[in-house]
N, CA, C and O atoms as a GROMACS GRO file, in nm:
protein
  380
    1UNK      N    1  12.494   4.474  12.637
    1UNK     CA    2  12.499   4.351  12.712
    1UNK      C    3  12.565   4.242  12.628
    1UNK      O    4  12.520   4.176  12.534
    2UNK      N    5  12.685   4.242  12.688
    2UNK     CA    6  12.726   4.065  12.620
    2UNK      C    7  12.671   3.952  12.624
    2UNK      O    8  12.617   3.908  12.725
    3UNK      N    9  12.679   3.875  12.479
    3UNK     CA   10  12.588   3.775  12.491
    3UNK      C   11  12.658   3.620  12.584
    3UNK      O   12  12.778   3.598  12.588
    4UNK      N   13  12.566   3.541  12.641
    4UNK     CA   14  12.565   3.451  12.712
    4UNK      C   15  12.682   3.363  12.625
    4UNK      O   16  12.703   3.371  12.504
    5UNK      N   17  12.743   3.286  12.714
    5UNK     CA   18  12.854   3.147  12.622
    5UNK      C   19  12.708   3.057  12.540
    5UNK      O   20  12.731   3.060  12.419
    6UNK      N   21  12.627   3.013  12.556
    6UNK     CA   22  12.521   2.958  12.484
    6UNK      C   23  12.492   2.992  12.371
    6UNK      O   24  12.499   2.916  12.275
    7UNK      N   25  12.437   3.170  12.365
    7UNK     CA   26  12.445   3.244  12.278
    7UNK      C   27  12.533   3.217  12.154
    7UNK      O   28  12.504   3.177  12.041
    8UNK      N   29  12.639   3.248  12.205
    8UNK     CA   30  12.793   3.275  12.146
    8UNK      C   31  12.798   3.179  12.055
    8UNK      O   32  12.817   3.202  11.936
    9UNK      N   33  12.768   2.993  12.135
    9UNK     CA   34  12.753   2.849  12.063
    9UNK      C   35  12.696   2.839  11.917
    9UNK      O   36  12.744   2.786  11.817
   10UNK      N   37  12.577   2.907  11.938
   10UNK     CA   38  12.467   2.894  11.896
   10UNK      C   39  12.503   2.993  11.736
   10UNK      O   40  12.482   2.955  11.621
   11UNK      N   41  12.551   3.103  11.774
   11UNK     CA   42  12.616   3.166  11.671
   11UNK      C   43  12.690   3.128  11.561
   11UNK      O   44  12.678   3.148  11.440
   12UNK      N   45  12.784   3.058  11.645
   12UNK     CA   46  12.897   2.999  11.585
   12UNK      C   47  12.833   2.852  11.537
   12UNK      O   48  12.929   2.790  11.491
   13UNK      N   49  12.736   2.786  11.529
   13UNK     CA   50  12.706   2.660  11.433
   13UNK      C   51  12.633   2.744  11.369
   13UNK      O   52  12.656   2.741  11.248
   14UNK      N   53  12.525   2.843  11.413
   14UNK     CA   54  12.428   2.895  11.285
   14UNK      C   55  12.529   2.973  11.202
   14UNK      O   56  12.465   3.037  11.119
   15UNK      N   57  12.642   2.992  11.191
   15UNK     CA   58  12.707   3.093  11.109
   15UNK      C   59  12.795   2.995  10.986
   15UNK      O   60  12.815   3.020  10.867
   16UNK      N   61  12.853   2.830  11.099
   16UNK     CA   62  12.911   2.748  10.995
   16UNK      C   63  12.843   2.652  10.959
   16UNK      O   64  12.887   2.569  10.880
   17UNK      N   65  12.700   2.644  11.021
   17UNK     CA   66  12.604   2.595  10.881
   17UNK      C   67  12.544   2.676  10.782
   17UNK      O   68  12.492   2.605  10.696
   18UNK      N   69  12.530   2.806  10.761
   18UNK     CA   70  12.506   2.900  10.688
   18UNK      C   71  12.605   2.901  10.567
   18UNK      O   72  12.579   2.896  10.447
   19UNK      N   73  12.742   2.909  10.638
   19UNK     CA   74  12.871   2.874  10.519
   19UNK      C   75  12.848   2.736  10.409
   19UNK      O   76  12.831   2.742  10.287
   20UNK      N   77  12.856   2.588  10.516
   20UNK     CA   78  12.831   2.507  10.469
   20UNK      C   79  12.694   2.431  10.395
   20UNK      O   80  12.700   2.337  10.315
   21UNK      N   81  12.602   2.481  10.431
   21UNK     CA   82  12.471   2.442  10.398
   21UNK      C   83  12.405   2.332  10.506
   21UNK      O   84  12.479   2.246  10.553
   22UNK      N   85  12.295   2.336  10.535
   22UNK     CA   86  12.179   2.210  10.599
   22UNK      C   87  12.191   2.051  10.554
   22UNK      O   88  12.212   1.943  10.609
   23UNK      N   89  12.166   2.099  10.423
   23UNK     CA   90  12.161   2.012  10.340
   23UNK      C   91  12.268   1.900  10.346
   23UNK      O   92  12.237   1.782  10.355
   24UNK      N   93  12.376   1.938  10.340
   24UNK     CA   94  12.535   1.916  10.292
   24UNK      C   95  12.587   1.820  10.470
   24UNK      O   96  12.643   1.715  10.498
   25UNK      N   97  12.530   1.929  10.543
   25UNK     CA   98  12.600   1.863  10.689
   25UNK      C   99  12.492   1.729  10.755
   25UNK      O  100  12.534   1.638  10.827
   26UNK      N  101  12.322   1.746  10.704
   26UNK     CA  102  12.245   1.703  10.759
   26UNK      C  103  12.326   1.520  10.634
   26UNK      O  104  12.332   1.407  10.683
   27UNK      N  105  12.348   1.536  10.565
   27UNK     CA  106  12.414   1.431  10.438
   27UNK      C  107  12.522   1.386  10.551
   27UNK      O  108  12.515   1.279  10.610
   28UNK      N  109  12.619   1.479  10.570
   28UNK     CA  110  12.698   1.418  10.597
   28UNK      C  111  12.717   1.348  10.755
   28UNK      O  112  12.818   1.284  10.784
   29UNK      N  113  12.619   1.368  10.837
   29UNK     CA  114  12.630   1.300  10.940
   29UNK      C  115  12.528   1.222  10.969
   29UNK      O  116  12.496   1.198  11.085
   30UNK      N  117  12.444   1.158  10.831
   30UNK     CA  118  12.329   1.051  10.832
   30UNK      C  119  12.201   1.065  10.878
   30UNK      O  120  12.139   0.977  10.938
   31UNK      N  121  12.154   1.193  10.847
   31UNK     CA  122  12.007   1.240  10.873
   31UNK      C  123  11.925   1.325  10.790
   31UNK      O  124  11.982   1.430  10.761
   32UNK      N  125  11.827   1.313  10.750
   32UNK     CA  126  11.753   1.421  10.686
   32UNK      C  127  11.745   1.570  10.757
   32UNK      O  128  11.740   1.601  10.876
   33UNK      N  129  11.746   1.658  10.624
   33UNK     CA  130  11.726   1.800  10.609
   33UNK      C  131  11.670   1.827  10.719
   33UNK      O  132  11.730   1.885  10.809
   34UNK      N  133  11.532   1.784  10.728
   34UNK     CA  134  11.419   1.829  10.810
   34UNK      C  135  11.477   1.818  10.964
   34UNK      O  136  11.502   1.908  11.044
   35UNK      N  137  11.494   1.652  10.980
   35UNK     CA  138  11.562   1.655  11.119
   35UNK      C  139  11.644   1.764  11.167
   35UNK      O  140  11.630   1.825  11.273
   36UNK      N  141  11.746   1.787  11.061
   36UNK     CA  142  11.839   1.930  11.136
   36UNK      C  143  11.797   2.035  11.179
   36UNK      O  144  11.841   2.099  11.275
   37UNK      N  145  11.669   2.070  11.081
   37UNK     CA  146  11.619   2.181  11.085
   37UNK      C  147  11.522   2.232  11.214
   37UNK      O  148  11.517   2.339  11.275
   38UNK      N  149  11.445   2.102  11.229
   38UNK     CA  150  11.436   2.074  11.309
   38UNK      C  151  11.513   2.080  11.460
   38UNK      O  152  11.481   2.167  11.541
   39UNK      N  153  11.576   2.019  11.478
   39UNK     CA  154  11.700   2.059  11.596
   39UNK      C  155  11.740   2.267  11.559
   39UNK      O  156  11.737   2.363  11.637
   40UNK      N  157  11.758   2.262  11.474
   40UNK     CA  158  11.790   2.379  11.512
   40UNK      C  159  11.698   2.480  11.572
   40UNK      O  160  11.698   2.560  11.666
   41UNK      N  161  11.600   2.434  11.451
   41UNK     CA  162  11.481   2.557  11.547
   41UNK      C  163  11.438   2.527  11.667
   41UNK      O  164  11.353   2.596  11.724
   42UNK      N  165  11.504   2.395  11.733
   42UNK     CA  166  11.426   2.384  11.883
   42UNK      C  167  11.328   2.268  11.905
   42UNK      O  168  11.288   2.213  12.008
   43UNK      N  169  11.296   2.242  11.735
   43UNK     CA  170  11.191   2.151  11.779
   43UNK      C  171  11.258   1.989  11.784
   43UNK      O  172  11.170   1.911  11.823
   44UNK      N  173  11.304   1.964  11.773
   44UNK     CA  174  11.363   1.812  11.750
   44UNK      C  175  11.478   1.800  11.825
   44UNK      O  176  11.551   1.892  11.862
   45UNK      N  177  11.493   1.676  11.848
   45UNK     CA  178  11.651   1.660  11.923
   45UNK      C  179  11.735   1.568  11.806
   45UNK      O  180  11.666   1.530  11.712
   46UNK      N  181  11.870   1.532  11.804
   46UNK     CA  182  11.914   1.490  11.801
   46UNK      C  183  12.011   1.400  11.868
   46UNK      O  184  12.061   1.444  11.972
   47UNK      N  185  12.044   1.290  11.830
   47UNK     CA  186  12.161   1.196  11.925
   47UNK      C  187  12.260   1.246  11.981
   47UNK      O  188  12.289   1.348  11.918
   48UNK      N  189  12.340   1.227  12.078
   48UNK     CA  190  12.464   1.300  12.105
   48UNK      C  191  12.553   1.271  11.987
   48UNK      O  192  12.615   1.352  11.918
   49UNK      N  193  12.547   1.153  11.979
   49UNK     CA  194  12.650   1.089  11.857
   49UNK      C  195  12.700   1.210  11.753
   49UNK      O  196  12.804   1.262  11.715
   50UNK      N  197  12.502   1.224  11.724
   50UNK     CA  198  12.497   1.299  11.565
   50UNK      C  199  12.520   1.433  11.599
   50UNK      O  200  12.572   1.509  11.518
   51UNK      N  201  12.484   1.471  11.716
   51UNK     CA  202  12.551   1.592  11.796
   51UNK      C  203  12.715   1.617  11.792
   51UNK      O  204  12.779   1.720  11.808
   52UNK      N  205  12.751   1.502  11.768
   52UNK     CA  206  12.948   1.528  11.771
   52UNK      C  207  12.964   1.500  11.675
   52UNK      O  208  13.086   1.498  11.659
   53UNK      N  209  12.903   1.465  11.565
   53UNK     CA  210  12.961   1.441  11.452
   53UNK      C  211  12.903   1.589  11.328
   53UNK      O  212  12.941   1.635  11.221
   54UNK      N  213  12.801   1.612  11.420
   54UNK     CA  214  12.753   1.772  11.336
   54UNK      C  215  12.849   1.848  11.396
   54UNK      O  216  12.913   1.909  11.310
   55UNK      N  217  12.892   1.875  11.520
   55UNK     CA  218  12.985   1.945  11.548
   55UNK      C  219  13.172   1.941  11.431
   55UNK      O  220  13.229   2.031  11.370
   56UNK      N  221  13.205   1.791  11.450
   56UNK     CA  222  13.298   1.734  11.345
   56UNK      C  223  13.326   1.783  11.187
   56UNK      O  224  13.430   1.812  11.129
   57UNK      N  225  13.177   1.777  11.142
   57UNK     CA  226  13.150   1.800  11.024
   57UNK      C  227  13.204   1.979  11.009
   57UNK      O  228  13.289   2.017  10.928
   58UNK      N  229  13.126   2.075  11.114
   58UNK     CA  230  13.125   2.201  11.076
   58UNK      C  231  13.282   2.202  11.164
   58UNK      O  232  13.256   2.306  11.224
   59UNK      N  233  13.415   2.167  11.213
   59UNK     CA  234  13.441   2.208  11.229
   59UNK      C  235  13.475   2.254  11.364
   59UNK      O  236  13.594   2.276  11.385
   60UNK      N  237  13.390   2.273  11.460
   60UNK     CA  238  13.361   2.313  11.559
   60UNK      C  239  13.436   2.237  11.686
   60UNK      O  240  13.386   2.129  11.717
   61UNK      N  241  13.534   2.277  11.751
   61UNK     CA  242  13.616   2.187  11.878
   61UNK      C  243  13.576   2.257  11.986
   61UNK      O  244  13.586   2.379  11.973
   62UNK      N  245  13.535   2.218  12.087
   62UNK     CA  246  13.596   2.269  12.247
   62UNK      C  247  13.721   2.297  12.268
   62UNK      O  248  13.795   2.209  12.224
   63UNK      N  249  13.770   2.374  12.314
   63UNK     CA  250  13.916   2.388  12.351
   63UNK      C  251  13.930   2.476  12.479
   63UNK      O  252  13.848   2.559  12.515
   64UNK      N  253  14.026   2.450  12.530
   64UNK     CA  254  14.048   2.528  12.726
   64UNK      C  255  14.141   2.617  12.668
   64UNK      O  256  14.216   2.571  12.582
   65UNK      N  257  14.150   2.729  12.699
   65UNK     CA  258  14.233   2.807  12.689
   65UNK      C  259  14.313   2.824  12.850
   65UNK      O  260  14.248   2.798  12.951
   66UNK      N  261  14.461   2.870  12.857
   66UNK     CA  262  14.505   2.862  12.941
   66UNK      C  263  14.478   2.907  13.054
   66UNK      O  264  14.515   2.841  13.152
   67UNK      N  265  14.399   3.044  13.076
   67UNK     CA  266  14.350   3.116  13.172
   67UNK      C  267  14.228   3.008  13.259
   67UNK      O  268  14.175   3.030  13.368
   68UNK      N  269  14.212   2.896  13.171
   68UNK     CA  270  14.081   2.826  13.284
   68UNK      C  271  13.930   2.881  13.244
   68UNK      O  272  13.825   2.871  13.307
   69UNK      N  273  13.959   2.945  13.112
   69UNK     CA  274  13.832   2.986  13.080
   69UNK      C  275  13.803   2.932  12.906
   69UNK      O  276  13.869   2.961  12.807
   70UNK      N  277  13.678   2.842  12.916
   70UNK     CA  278  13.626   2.759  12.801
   70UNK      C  279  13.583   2.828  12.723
   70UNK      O  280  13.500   2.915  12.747
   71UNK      N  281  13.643   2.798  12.587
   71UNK     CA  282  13.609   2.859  12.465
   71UNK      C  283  13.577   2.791  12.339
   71UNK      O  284  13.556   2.672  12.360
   72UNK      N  285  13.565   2.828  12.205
   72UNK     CA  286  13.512   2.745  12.120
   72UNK      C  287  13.585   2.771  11.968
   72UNK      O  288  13.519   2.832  11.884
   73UNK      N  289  13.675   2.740  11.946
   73UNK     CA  290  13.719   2.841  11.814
   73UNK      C  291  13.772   2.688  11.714
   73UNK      O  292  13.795   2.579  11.768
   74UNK      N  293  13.779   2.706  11.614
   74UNK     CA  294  13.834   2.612  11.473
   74UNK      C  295  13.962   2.528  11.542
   74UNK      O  296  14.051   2.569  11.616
   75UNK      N  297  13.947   2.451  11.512
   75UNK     CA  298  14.045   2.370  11.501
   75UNK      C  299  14.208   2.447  11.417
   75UNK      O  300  14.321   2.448  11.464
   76UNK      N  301  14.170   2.491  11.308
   76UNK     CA  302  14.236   2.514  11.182
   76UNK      C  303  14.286   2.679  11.285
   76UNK      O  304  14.403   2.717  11.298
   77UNK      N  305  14.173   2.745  11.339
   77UNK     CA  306  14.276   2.884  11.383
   77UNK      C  307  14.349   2.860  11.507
   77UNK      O  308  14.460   2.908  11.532
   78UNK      N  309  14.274   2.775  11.592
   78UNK     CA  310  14.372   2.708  11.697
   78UNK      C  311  14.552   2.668  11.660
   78UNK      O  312  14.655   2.709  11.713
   79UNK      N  313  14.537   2.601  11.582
   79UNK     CA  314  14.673   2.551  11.492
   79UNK      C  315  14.749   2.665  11.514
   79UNK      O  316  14.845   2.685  11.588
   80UNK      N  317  14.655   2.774  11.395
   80UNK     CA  318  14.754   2.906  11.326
   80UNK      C  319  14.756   2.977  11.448
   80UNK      O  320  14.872   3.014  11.468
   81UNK      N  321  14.683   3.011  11.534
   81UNK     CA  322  14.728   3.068  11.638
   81UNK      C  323  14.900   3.026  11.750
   81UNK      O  324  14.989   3.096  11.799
   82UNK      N  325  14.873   2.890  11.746
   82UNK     CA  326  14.962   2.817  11.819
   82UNK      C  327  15.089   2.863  11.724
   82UNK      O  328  15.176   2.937  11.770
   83UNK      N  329  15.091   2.819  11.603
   83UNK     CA  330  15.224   2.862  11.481
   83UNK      C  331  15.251   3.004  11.544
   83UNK      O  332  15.346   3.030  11.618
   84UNK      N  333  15.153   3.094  11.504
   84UNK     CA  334  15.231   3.259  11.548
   84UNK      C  335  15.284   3.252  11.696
   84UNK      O  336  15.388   3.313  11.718
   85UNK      N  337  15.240   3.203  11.772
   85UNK     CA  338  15.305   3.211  11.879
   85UNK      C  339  15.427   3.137  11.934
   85UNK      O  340  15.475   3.190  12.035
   86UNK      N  341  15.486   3.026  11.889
   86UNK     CA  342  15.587   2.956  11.847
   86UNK      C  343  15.700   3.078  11.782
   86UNK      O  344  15.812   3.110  11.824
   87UNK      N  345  15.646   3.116  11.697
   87UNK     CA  346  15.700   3.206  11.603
   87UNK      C  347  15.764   3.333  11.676
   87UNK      O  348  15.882   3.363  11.694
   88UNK      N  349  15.668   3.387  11.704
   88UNK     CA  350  15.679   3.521  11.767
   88UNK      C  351  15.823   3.479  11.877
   88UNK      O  352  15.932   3.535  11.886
   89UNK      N  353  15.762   3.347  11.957
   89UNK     CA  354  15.876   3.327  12.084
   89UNK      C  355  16.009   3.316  12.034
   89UNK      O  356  16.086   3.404  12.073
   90UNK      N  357  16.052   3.235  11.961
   90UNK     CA  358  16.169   3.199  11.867
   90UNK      C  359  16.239   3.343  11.836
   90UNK      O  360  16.355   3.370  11.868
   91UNK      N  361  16.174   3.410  11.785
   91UNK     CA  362  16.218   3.554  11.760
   91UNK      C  363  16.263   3.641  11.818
   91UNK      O  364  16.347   3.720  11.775
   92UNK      N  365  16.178   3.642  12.011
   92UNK     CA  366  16.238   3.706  12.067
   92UNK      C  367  16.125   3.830  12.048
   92UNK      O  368  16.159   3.948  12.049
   93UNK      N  369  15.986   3.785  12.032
   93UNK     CA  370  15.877   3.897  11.987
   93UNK      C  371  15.859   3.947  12.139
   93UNK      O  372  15.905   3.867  12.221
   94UNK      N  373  15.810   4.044  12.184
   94UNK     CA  374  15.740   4.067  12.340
   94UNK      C  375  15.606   4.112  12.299
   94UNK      O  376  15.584   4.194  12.210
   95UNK      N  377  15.519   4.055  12.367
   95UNK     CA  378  15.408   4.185  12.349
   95UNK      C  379  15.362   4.275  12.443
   95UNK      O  380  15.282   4.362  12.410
   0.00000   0.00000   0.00000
């Protein structure tokens, strides 16, 4: 069973706060440790604000992909993705 788009979310911040640390992101978007920890396990909320700026911090964009179907990937592979495909066209690549 594939997991839910929620799921998927949820993955993808627990995996690039795991990289980056609690500590480090809960610093950098003006809240204590606990609070994050908090939010993450469910028990606490956070602001939307601090909600887009924890998102900011790790990284993390919304992006539409062309098909009309919402996805979630780096900023930074978005880019490199866009480059190879630029690339590839110029060339005369098919796939």
């Amino acid at each position: 069973m594939e997991p839910s788009p929620s799921q998927k979310m949820q993955s993808l911040i627990l995996r690039a706060l795991a990289q980056k640390g609690q500590r480090k992101a809960a610093e950098a978007i003006g809240i204590h440790e606990s609070a994050l920890s908090r939010f993450v396990a469910g028990d606490g909320g956070l602001k939307f604000e601090q909600i887009c700026d924890l998102f900011s911090y790790l990284d993390i964009h919304p992006e539409y992909l062309g098909d009309g179907e919402r996805t979630t990937i780096k900023a930074e592979n978005l880019r490199a993705l866009r480059i190879l495909a630029r690339a590839a066209m110029e060339e005369g690549v098919s796939l």
